[in-house]
N, C-alpha and C positions, 0 to 999 in steps of 0.2 A: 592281557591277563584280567581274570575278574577279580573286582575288588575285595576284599572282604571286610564286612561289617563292621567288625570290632575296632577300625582305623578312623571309624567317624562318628562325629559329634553331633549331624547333622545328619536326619534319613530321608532328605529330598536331595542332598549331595550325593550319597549310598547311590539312592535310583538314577540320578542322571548317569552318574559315573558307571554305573550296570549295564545302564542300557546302550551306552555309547561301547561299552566294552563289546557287550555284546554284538551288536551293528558291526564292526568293526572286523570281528571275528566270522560273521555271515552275513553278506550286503543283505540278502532278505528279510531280515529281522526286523520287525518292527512295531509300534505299540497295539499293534491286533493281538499279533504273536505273543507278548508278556501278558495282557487283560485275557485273553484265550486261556491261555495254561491256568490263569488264576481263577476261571470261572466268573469272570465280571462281566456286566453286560455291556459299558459301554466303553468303543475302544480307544478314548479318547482321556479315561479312567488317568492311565499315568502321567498324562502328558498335563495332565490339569494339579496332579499331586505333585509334581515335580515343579513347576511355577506356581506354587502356594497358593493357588485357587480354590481348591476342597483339603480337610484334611482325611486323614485316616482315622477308621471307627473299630470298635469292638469285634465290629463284623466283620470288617474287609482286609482285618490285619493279619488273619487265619489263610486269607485267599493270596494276597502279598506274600507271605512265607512261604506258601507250596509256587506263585510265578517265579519268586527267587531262588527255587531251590534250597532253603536252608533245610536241612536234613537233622542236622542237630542240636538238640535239644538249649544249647549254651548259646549258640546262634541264635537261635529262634528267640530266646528271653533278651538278647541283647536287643534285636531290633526289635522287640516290642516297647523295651525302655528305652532306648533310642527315639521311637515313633513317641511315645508319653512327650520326653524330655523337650524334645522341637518344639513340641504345639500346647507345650504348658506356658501360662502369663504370667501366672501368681511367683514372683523369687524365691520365694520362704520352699515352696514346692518343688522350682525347679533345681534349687539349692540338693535338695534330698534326692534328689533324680540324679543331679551329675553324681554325687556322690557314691550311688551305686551303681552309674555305669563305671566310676574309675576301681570299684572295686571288682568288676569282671574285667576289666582291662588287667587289674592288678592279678588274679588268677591265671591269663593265660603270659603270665610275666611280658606283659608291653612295656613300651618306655611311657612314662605317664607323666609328659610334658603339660598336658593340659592341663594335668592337677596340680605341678607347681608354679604355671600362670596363674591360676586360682590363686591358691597358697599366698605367692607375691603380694598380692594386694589385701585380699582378705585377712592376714595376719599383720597385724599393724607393723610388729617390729621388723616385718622383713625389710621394708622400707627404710625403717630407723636404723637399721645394720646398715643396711646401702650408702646412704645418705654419709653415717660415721667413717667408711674406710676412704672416704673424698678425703676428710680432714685430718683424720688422724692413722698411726700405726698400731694394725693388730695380726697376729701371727696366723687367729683364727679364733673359734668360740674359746675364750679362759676368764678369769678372773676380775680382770683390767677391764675388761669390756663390760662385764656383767653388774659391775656397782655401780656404770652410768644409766644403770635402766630404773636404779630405787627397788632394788626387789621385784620388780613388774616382770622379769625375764629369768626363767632360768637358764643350767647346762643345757640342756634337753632343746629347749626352745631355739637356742643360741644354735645351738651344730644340724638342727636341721633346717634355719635358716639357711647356713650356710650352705649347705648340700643344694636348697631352692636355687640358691644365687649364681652358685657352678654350674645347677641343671641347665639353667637357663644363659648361659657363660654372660652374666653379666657382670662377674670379676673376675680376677687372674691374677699369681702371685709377681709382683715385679721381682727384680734382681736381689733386691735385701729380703725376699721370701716372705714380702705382707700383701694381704690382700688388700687390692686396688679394684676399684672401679674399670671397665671393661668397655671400649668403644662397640661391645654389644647392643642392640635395642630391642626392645620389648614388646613383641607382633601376638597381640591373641585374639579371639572371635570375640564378635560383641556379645552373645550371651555370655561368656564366661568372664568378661568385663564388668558386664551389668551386676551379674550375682557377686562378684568376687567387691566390687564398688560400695554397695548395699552394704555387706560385713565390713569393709573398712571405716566408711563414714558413720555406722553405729559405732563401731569401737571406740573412734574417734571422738564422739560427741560424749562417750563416756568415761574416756580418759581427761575431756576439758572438765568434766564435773568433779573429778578428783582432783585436777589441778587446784580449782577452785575454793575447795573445802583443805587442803593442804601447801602450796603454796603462797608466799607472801607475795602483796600486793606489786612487790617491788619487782616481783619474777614473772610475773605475767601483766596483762592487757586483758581485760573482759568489757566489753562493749554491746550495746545493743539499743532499739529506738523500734516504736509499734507505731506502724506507719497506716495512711489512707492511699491508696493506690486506683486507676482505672486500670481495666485488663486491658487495653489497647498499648497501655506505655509499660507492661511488663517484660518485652523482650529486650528496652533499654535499658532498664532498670538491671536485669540479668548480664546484661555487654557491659555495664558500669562496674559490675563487681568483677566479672571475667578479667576484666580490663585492669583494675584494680590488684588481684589476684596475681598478674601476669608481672605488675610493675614492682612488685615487692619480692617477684621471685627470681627477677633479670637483680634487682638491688642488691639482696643477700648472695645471690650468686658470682658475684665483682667482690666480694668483699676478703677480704685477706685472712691467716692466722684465725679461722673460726675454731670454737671449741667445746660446741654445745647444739644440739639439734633440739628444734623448736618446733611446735604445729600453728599453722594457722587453721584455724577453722571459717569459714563461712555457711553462714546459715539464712535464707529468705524465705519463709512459709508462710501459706494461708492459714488463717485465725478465726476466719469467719467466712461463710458462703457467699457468695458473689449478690449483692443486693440487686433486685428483680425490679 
């Protein structure tokens, strides 16, 4: 069967997945045959685009749509933002890119998993809902839950977590009818990782500023030290904190009767250009 488009996130997966379809379907198919139909010159064209050798241009993305076949119009704008989305660097961009392929996904009513792995991470509280049905009992988005956020959360925010947490079945109601944490795990591509990571740790480092200006001294830990470093001993420096990170989170996680969710943050950034 040929794939169709609107299933991927990725349009040098699209093409392998096509062209093996295709093969598949007639042993003599092959990348002459796809660069032929599209009017390319060299036939060598896909096989270079599908192992992320060259990417696709303004030009050749008009010639790709009549090799594949796309005929209409909806198709055609998918894998162009498609083709954009892959070979963009900048987050901030590729951010607005997933965003409107998941609202043509959302047109031709897909399941739109990818956007609540997003979601999951990029919304801070999805996490902090996660994290709370470990320790405590809630029936689902109501009241009880909603005055441990300080105002920071509404209704709204609250019940389409939830909805996130189910998509992704990473709770489930036990026998007393509360949601629990789910022997599910949380499998999604690295770009929607990266971009969805990005938004978390911004939120993040702007909710430690509020902590800061609003909590007493007695509620939190703020720390920090403006260091002299070589770049050579930066990757130990970075395994110290990982390492660090790792021991605090095996510690809290042993711990009995908790009744409060906490962030840690770490932070290590350059301050100044690398001295020449």
């Amino acid at each position: 069967m040929i794939p169709s488009v609107v299933d991927y996130l990725d349009y040098r997966e699209y093409l392998k997945d096509f062209y093996e379809a295709k093969k598949a379907m007639k042993s003599d198919y092959s990348y002459r045959v796809f660069t032929n139909r599209g009017d390319l010159k060299s036939p060598s064209h896909l096989k270079m685009i599908i192992d992320g050798k060259r990417n696709l241009t303004t030009k050749t993305i008009p010639k790709y749509v009549k090799a594949l076949g796309l005929t209409s119009k909806k198709e055609t704008k998918f894998f162009e933002l498609l083709v954009q989305y892959t070979q963009e660097k900048d987050m901030s961009e590729k951010k607005e890119l997933f965003c409107h392929l998941m609202d043509e996904k959302k047109k031709k009513g897909l399941t739109l998993i990818e956007n609540a792995q997003f979601q999951f991470f990029a919304n801070w509280y999805n996490v902090v809902i996660y994290v709370l049905l470990d320790i405590a009992d809630f029936e689902g988005a109501n009241e009880n839950l909603l005055k441990l956020f300080k105002g920071e959360v509404s209704m709204k925010m609250a019940k389409e977590s939830f909805t996130i947490l189910r998509t992704l079945g990473l709770i489930e109601r036990n026998n007393e009818g509360y949601w629990k944490q789910s022997k599910g795990a949380l499998s999604t591509s690295e770009d929607i990782r990266d971009m969805a990571l990005l938004e978390y740790h911004s939120t993040m480092i702007k909710l430690g500023l509020t902590s800061l200006r609003r909590d007493a001294m007695s509620e939190r830990e703020f720390n920090g030290a403006t260091l002299q470093i070589n770049k050579e001993n930066l990757p130990e420096v970075k395994k110290m904190i990982r390492d660090f990170r790792k021991e605090i989170n095996q510690y809290t996680s042993s711990l009995d009767n908790c009744d409060q969710v906490y962030q840690l943050n770490i932070q290590f950034f350059p301050l100044t250009e690398q001295i020449i």
